[in-house]
KELO-181987 format. One line per 8 residues: number of its first residue (from 1); their letters; for each residue z, y, x of N, C-alpha, C, O. Coordinates in steps of 0.2 Angstrom, whole numbers, plus 5000, padded with zeros to 4 digits. Example, Ala and Ser with C-alpha at 12.3 -4.5 7.8 and 13.67 -1.06 7.14 Angstrom:
<pts>
1	AS	5039 4972 5066 5039 4978 5062 5039 4984 5066 5042 4983 5071  5035 4989 5064 5036 4995 5068 5039 5000 5064 5040 5006 5067
</pts>
This chain:
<pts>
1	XXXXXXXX	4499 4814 4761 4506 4815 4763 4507 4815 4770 4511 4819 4773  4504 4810 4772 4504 4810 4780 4501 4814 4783 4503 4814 4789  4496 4819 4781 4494 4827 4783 4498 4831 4785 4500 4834 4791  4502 4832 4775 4506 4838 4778 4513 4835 4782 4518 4839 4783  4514 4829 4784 4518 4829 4789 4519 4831 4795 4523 4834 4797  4513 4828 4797 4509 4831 4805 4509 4840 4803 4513 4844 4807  4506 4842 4800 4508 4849 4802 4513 4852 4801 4513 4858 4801  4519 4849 4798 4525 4853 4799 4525 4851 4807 4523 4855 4811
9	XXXXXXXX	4526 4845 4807 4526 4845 4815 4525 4849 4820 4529 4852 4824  4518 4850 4818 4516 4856 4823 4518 4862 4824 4518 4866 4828  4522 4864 4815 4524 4870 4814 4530 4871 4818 4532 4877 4819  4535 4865 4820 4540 4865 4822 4541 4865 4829 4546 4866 4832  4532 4863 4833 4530 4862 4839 4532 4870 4841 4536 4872 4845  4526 4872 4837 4524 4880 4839 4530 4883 4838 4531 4887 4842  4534 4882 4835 4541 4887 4833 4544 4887 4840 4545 4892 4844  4546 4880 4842 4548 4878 4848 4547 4881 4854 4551 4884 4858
17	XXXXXXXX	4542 4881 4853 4538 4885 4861 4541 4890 4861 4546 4891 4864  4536 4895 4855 4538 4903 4855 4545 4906 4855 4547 4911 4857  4551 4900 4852 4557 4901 4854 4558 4901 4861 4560 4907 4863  4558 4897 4865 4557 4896 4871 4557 4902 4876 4561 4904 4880  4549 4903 4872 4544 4908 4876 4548 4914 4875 4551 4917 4880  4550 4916 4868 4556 4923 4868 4562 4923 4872 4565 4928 4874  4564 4916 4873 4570 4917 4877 4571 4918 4885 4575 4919 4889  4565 4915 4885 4563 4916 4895 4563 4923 4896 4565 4926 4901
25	XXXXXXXX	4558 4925 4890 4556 4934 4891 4563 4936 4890 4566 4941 4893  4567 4933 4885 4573 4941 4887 4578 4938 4893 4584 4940 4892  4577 4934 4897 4580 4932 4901 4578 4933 4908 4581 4931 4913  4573 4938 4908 4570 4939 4915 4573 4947 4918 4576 4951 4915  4571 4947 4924 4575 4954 4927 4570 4958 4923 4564 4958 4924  4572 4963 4918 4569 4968 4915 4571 4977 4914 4576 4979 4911  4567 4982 4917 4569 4988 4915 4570 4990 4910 4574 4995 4910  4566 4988 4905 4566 4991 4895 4568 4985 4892 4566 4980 4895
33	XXXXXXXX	4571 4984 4888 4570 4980 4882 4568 4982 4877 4567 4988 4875  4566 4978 4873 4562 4979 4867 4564 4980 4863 4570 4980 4862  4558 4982 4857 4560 4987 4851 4569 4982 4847 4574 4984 4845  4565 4975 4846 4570 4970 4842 4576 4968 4847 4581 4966 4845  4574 4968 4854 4583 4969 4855 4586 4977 4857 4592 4979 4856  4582 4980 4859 4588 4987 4856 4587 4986 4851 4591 4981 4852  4586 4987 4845 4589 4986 4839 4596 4982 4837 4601 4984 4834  4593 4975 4840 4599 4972 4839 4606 4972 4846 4611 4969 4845
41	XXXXXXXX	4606 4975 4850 4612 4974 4854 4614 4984 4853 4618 4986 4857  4611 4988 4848 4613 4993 4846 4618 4991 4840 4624 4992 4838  4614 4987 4837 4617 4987 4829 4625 4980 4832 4630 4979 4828  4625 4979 4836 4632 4974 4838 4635 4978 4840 4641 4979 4838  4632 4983 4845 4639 4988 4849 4641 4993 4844 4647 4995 4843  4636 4996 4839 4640 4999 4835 4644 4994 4831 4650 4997 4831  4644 4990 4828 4646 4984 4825 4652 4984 4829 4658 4985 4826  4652 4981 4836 4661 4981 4840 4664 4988 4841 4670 4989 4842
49	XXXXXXXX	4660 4994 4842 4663 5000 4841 4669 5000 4837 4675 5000 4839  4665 4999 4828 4670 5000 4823 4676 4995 4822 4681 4998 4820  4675 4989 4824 4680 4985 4825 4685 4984 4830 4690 4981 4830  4682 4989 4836 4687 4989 4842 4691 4993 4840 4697 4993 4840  4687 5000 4839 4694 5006 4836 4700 5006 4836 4704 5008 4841  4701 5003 4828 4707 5002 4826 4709 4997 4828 4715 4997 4826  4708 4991 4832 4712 4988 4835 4715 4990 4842 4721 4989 4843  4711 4992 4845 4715 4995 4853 4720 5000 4848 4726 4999 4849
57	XXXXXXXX	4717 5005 4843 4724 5007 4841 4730 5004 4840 4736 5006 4842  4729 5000 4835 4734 4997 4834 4737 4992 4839 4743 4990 4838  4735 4989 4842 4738 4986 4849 4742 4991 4853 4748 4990 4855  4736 4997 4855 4742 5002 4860 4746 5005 4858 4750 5008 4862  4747 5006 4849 4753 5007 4846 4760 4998 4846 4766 4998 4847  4757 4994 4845 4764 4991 4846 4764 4988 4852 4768 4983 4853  4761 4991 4859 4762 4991 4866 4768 4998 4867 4773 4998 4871  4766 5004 4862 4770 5008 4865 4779 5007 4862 4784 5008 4865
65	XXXXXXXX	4777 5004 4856 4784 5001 4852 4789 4998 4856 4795 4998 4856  4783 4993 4859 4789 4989 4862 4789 4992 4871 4789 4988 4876  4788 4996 4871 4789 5001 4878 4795 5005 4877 4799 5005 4881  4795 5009 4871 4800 5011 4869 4807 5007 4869 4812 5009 4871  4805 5001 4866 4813 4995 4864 4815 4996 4871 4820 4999 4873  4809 4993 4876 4814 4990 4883 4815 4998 4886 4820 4997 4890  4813 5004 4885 4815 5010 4887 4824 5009 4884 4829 5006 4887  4824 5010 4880 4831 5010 4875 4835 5006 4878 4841 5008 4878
73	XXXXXXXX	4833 4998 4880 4837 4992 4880 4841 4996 4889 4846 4997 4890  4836 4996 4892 4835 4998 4898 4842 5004 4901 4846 5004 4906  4840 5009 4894 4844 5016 4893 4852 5012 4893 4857 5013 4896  4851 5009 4888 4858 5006 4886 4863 5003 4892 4869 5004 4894  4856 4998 4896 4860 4994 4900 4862 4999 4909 4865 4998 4915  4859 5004 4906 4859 5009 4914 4867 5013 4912 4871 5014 4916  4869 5016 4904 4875 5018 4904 4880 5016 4903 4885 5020 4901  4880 5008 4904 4885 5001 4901 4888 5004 4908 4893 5008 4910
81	XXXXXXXX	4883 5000 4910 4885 5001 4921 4887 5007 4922 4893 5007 4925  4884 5012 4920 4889 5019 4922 4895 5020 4921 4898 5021 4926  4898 5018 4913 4902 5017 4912 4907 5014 4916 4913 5016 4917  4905 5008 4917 4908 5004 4920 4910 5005 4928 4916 5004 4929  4905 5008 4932 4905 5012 4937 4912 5019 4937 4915 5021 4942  4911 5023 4930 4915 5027 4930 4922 5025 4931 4926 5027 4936  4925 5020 4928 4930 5017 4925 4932 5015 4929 4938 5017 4930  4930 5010 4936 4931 5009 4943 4931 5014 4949 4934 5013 4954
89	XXXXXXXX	4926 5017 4947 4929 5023 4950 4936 5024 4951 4940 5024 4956  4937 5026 4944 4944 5029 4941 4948 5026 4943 4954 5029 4945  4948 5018 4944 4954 5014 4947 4956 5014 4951 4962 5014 4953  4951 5014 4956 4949 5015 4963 4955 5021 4968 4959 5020 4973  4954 5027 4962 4955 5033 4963 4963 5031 4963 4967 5032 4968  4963 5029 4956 4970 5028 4956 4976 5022 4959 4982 5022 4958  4972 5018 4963 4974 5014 4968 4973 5016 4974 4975 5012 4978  4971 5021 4977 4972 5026 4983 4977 5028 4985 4981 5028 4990
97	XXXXXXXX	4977 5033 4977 4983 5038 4976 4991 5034 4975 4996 5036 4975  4990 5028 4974 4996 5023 4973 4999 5022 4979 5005 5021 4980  4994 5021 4983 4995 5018 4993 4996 5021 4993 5002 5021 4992  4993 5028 4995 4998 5035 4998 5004 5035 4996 5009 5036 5000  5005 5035 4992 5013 5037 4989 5016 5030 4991 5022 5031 4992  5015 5025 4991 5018 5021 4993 5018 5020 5001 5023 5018 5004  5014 5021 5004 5014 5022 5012 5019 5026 5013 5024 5023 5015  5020 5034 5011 5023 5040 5011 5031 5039 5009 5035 5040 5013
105	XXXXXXXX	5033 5036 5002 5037 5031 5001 5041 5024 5008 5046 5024 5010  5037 5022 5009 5039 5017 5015 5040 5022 5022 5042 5019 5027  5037 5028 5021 5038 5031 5030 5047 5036 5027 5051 5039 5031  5047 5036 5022 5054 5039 5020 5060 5035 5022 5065 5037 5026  5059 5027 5017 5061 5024 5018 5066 5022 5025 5072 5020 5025  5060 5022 5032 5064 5020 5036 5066 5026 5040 5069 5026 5045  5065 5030 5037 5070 5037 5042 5078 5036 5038 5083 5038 5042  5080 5033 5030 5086 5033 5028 5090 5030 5033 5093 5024 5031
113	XXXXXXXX	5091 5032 5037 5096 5024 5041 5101 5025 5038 5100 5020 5034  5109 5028 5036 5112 5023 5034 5113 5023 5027 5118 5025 5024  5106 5021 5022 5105 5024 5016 5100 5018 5015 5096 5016 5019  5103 5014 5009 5098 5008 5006 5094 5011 5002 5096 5014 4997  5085 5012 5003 5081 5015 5001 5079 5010 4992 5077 5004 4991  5081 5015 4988 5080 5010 4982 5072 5014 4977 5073 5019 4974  5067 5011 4977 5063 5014 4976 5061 5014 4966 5062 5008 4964  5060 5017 4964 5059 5019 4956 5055 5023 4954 5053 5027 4958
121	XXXXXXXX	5053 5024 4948 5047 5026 4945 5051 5031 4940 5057 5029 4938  5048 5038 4936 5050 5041 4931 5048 5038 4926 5042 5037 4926  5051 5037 4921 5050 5033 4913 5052 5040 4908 5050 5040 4902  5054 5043 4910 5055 5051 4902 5058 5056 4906 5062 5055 4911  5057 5062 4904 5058 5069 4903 5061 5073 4897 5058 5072 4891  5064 5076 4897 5069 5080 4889 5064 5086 4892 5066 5089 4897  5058 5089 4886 5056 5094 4886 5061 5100 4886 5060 5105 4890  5066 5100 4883 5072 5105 4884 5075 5104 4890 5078 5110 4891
129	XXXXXXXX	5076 5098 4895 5078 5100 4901 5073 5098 4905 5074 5095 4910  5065 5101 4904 5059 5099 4908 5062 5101 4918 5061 5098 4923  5065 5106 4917 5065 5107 4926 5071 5105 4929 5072 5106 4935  5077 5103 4922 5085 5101 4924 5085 5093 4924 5091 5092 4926  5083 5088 4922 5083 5080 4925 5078 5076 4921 5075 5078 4916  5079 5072 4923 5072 5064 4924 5076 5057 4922 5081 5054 4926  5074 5055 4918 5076 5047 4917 5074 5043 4923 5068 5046 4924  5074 5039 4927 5070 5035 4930 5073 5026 4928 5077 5024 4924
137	XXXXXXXX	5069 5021 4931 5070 5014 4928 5074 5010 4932 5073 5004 4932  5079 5015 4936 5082 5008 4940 5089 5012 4938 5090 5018 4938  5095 5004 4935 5103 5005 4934 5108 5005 4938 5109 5006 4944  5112 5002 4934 5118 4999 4938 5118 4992 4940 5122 4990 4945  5113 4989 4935 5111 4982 4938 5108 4981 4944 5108 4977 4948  5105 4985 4945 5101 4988 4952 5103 4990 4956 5100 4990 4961  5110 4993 4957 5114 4994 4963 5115 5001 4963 5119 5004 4968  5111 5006 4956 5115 5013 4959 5121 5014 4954 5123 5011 4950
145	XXXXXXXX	5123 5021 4957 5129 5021 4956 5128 5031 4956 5125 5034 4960  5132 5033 4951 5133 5041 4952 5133 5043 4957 5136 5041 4961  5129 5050 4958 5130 5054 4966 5124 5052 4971 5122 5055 4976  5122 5046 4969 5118 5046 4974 5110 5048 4974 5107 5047 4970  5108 5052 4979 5104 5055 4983 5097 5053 4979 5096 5048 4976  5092 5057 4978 5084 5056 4975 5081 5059 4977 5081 5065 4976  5075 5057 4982 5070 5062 4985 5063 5057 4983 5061 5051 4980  5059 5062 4985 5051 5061 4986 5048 5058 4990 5051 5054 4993
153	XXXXXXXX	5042 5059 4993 5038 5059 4996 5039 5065 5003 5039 5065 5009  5039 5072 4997 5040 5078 4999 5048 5079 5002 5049 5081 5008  5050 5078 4999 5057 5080 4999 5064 5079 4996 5066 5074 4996  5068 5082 4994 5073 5083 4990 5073 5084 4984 5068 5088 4982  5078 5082 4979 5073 5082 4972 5081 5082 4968 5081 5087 4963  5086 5079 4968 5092 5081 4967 5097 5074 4968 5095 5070 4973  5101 5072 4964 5107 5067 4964 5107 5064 4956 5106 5067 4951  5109 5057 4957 5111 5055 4950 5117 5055 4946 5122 5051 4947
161	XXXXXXXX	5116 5060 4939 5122 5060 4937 5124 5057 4931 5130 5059 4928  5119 5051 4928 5123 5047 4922 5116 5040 4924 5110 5040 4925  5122 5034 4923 5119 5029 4926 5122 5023 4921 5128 5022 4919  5114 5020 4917 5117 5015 4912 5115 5008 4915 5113 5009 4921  5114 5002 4912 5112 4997 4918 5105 4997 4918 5104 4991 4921  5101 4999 4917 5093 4999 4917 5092 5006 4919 5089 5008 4925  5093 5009 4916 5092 5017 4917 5095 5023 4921 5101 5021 4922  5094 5029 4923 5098 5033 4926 5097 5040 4925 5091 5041 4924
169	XXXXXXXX	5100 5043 4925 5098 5051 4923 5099 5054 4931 5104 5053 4934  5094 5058 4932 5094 5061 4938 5093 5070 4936 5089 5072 4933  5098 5074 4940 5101 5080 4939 5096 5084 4946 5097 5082 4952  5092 5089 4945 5086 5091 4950 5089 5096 4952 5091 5099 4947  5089 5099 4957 5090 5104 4961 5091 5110 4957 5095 5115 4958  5083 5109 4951 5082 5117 4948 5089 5118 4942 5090 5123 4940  5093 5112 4939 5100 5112 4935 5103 5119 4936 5103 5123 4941  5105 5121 4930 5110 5126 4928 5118 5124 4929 5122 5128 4928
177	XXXXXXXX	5118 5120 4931 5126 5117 4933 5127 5119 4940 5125 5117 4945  5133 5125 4938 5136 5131 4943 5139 5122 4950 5137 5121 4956  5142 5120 4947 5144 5114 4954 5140 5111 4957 5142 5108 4962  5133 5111 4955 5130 5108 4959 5129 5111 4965 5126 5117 4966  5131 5107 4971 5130 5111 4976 5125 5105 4982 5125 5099 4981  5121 5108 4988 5119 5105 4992 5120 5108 5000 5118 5113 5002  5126 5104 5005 5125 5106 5011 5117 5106 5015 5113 5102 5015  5116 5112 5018 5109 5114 5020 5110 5116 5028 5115 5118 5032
185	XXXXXXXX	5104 5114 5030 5103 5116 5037 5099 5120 5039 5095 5116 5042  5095 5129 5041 5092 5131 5041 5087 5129 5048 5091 5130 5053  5082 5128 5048 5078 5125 5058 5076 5132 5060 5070 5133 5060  5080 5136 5061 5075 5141 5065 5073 5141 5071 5075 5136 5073  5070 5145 5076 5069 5145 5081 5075 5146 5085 5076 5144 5091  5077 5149 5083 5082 5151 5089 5089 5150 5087 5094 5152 5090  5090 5147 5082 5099 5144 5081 5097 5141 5075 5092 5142 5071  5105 5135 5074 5105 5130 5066 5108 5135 5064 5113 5137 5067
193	XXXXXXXX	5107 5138 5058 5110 5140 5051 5114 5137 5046 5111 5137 5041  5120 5134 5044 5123 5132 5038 5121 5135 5033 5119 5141 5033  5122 5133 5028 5123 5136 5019 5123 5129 5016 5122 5124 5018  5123 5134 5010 5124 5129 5002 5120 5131 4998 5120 5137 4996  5114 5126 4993 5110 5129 4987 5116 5127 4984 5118 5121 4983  5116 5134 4982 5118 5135 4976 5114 5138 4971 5113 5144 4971  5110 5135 4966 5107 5137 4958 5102 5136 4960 5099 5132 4964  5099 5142 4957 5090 5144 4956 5089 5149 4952 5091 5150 4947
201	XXXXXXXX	5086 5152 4955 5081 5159 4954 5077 5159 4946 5071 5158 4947  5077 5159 4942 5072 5158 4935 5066 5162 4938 5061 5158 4938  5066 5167 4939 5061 5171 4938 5057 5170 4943 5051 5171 4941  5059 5169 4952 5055 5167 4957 5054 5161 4956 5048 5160 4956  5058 5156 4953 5059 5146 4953 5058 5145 4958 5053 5142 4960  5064 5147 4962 5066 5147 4969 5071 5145 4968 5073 5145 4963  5074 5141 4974 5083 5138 4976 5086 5143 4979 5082 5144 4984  5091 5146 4979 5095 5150 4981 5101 5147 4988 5105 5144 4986
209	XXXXXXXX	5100 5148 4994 5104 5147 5001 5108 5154 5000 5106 5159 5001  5115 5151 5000 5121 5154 5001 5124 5153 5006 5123 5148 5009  5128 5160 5008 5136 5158 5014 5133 5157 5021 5135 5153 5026  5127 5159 5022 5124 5158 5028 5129 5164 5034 5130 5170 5033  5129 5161 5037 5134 5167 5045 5129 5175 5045 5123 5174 5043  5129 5180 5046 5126 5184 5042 5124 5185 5050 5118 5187 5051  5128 5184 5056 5127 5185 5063 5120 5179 5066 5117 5180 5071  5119 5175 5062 5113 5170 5065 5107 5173 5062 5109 5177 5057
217	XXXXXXXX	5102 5173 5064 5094 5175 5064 5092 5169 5060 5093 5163 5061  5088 5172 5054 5083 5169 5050 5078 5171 5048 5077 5177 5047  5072 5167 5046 5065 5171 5043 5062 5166 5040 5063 5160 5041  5058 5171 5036 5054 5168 5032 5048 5163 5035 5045 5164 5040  5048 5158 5030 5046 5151 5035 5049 5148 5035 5047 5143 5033  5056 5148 5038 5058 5144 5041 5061 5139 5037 5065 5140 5032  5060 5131 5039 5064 5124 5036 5069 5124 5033 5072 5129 5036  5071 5123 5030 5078 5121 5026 5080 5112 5024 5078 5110 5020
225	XXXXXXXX	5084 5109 5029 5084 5104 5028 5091 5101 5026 5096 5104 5029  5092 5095 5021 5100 5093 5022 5103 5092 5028 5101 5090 5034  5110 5094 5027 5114 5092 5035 5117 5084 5033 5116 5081 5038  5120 5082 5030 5124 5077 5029 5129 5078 5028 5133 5073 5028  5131 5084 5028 5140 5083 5025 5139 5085 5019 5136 5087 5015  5147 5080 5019 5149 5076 5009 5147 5071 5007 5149 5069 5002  5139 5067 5013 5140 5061 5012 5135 5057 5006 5134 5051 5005  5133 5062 5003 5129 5061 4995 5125 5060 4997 5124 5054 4997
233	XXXXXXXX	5119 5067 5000 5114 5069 5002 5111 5065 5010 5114 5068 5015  5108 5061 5012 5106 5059 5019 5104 5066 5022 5103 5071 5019  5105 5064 5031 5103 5072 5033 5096 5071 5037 5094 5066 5041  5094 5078 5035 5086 5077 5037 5082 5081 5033 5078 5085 5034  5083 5077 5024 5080 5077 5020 5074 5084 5019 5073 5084 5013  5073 5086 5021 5068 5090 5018 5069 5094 5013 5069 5092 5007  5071 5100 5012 5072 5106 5004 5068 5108 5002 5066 5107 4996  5063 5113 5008 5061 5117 5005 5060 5122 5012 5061 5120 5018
241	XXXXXXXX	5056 5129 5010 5056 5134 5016 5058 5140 5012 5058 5140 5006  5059 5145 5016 5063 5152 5018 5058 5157 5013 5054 5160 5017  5057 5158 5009 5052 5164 5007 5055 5171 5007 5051 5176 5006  5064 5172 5008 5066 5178 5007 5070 5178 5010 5074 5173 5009  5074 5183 5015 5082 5182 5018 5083 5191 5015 5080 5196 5015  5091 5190 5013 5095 5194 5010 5102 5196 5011 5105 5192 5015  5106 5200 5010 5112 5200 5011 5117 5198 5006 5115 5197 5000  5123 5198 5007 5127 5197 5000 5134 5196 5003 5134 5193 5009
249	XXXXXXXX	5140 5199 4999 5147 5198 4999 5145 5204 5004 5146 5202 5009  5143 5211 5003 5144 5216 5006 5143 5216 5013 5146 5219 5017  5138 5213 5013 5134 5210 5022 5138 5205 5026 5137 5205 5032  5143 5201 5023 5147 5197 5026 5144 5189 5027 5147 5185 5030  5136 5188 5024 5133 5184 5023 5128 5184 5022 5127 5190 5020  5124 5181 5023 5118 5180 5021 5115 5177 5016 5116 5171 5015  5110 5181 5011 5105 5174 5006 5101 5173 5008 5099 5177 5011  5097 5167 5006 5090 5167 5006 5086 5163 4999 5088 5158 4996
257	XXXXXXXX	5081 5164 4999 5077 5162 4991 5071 5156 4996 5067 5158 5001  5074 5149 4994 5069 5144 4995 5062 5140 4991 5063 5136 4986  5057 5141 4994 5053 5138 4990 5054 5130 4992 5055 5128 4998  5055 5125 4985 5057 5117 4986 5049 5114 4988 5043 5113 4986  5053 5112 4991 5045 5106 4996 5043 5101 4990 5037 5100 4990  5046 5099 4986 5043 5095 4980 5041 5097 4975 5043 5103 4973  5035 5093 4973 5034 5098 4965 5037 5094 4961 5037 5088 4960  5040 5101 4958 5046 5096 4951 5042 5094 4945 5044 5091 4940
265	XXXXXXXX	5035 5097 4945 5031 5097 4940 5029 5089 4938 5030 5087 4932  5026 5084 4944 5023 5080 4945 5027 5076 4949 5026 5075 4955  5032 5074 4946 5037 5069 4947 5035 5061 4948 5039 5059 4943  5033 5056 4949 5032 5050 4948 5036 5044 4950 5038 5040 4946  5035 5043 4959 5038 5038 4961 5045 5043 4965 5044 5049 4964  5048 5042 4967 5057 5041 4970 5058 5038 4972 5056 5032 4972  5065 5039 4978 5068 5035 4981 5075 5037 4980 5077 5042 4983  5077 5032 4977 5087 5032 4979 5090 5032 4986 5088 5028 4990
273	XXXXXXXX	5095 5037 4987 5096 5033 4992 5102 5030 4992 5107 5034 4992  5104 5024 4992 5108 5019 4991 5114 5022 4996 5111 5022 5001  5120 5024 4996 5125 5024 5003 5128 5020 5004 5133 5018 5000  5126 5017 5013 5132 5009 5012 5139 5012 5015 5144 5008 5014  5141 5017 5019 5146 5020 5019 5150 5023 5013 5147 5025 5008  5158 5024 5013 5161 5027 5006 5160 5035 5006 5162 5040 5010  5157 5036 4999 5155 5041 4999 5160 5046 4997 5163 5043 4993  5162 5054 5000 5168 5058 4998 5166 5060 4991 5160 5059 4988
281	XXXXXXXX	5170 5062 4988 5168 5064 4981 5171 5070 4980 5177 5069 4980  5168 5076 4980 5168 5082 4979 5168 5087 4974 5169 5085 4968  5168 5092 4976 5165 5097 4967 5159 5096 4963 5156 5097 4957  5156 5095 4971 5149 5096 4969 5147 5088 4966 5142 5087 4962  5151 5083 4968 5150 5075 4969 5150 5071 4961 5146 5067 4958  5155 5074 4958 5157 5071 4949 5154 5076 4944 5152 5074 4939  5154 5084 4948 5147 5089 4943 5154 5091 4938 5153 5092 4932  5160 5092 4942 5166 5094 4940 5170 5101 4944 5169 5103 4950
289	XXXXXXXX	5174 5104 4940 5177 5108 4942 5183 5108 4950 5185 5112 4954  5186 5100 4949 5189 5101 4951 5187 5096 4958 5182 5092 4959  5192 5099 4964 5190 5099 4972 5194 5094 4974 5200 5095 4975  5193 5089 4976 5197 5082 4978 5197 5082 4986 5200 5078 4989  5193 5086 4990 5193 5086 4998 5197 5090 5001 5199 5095 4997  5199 5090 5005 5203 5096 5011 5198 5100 5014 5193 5098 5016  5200 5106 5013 5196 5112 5016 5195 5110 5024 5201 5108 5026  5190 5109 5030 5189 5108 5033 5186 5115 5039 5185 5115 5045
297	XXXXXXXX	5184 5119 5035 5182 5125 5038 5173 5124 5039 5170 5128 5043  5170 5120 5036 5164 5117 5037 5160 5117 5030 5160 5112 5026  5156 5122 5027 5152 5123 5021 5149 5117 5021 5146 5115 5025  5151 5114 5016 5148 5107 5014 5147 5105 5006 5150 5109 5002  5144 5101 5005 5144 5096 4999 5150 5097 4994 5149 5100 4989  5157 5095 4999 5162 5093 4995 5167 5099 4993 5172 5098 4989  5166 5105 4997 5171 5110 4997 5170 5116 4992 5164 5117 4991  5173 5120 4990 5171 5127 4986 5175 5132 4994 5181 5131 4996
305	X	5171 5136 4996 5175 5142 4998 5178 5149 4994 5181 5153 4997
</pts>
């Protein structure tokens, strides 16, 4: 029994060694390997071949998954912003457009000198009287009062002819109402011209200048501005210009067809003009027939000739 113990021993001796002895040899700087390790470092690389495969596949499939998510998440968070960007844009835009008109507005304002500038906003339009008046949002609690004066930025735009206490109806130059009338001032170069618009053109959607001196010189181009008589209308104001001069009353006078410096299309902000003087009240002033002033020999606001 104690024999075959000793030669296990030994057998365990020699195993040891020659383990040893294999592993120093395949651990030395070598050109070739041997027959049993190419065998075996073949039969692993094929072995991780197969195993690597489908794994890098399926890894570089839910690497591209989740490249796609943050593509998407990314996509989203890039069109929030645009969005948001557009939208302030837009505000932007229309806080620009709000100054100007409000600058443009306040440089009106101080040319009214003897006219309290009351400024207001349109609230409604009657499609049936789309080019004959405008609600706007200031009344009688507000201090207007009929007759009085409404321009633009651009210009003249017409007078107020029904006034509740929040609201007011404003009556525009392009009106069918034979009495409305406006005293006018022609700038030419070489002399002031008088007249009266009277109506409008349908067909040009022009204003019509009557009763002009047939002996004064006028042309096309030329300003058309309020004069201030009758007291309604501040003078200065801005009409319109000259696009045609004509005859009329048998050449005893002169017409002319004015294009309006305002556009009636795109109505927005306004300005009343408040009058702290008493104002005359005319034919043209109540949007009535009847003539309450004395003929003065002076084409104005408040007279019919």
């Amino acid at each position: 029994m104690p024999h075959f113990s000793n030669k296990k021993i030994i057998v365990l001796l020699v195993g040891t060694i020659v383990l040893v002895a294999l592993i120093g040899f395949s651990l030395r700087d070598r050109q070739n390997a041997t027959l049993p390790e190419q065998f075996i470092k073949d039969s692993v690389g094929l072995a991780q071949s197969i195993v690597a495969k489908p794994a890098n596949y399926i890894t570089n499939t839910f690497q591209d998954i989740q490249s796609l998510l943050n593509t998407y998440k990314e996509n989203q968070r890039l069109k929030t912003r645009l969005e948001d960007f557009a939208a302030l844009q837009a505000e932007v835009n229309n806080l620009k457009s709000e100054n100007e008109q409000l600058r443009d507005l306040l440089d009106h304002e101080e040319s009214l000198r003897d006219y309290e500038p009351l400024r207001a906003t349109v609230i409604a339009r009657n499609p049936d009287q789309w080019e004959e008046k405008i609600i706007i949002n200031k009344g009688s609690s507000h201090g207007v009062k009929k007759n009085m004066a409404v321009i633009t930025t651009q210009g003249l735009i017409g007078k107020i002819s029904l006034v509740t206490p929040f609201t007011s109806e404003v009556e525009l130059l392009y009106t069918n109402n034979p009495n409305f009338r406006v005293s006018a001032v022609v700038q030419s170069e070489k002399n002031v011209a008088h007249g009266l618009i009277e109506g409008y053109d349908e067909e040009r959607n022009e204003l019509i200048l009557k009763r002009i001196d047939s002996s004064l010189e006028i042309n096309k181009g030329d300003k058309v501005v309020t004069s201030g008589l009758g007291g309604i209308f501040p003078k200065g104001i801005l009409i319109g210009e000259i696009t045609e001069v004509t005859t009329e009353d048998f050449g005893l006078t002169k017409m002319a067809y004015i294009k309006p410096a305002a556009d009636f299309s795109m109505l927005e902000k306004v300005i009343i003009a408040k009058r702290s003087a008493t104002v005359i009240d005319g034919s043209d002033g109540d949007g009535t027939d009847a003539d309450l002033t004395n003929n003065t020999g002076i084409p104005g606001e408040g007279e019919e000739e």
